[in-house]
Each structure stands twice: as C-alpha cells, then as structure tokens.
C-alpha positions, 0 to 999 in steps of 0.5 A: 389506092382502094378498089371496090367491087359490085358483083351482080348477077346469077352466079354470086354463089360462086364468089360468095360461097357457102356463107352467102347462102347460110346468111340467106337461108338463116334469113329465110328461117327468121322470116318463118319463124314467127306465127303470124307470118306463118299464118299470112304465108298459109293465107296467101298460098291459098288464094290473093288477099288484100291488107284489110281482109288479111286483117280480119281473117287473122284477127289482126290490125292492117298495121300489123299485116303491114309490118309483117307483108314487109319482111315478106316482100323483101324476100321476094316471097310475096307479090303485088297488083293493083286492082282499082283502089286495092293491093291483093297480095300473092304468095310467091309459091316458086320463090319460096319452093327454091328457098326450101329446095336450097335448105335441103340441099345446103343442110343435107349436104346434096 
C-alpha cells in the first residue's frame, strides 16, 4: 500500500530542513542573478510601474518584461493591481527583505 503526504503551512522547514531552504535561497539567487531582472527589481523598489512603461525606461520589449516579471512573480517578489485598464507592479520590499535575511542566517550559520 503506498502513502502520500501533503504537508502545508508555516512550519515546512521543520520537516524539510536545511535542503529545503538551500533549493529556496539557490532559487532566489538564480532570479537576481540576471541584469535585467536586477534592473526591473531596482525600478519597482522605487515606485509601481506597469509593463509598458517598465519597457521603455529599460530599453526593453513588453515581452521581454513579461518573461522576466514571471519568475518575479513566482517567487512572490512582485505584486499586482488593477487600475482601469493597466497592471502597475510593485516590488514586494518585505518578502524580498526575508528571503535576503534568511540567506545571511542560513550562509553565515546564525
């Protein structure tokens, strides 16, 4: 007979340990690791900004915003809102302040 388990909720750390959190952060750098994303992330912390204008103030293509705002927005390290027929985006400042805490205490072994 085969079990499985769905384990949901604040404390996943505890059954998954260091491993989980090492796949987490290594996927966290992968994101900041590429120029373009770094220079959307810089944009957003200033202020919200919808695709198009992202676009031009990066010398960009709207698809190419769009590709990288995905991988943002997987990682919960942007958010949305609906303003008539426009998506501003907004840089998620607390989520991405935890993910960098949790780098220093799990690298620095704190």
């Amino acid at each position: 007979q085969n079990f499985s388990f769905v384990i949901l909720g604040s404390k996943n750390d505890e059954f998954y340990g260091k491993k989980a959190t090492k796949d987490r952060l290594q996927k966290f750098f992968k994101i900041l690791c590429d120029k373009k994303r770094l220079d959307i992330i810089d944009l957003l912390g200033e202020r919200p900004h919808y695709v198009q204008e992202m676009a031009e103030k990066l010398n960009l293509t709207s698809a190419t915003i769009s590709y990288h705002m995905n991988f943002l927005y997987s990682f919960d390290l942007v958010c949305s809102e609906r303003d008539e027929h426009r998506v501003y985006y907004s840089l998620n400042k607390e989520k991405a302040k935890s993910m960098f805490d949790e780098a220093v205490r799990t690298l620095l072994h704190q």
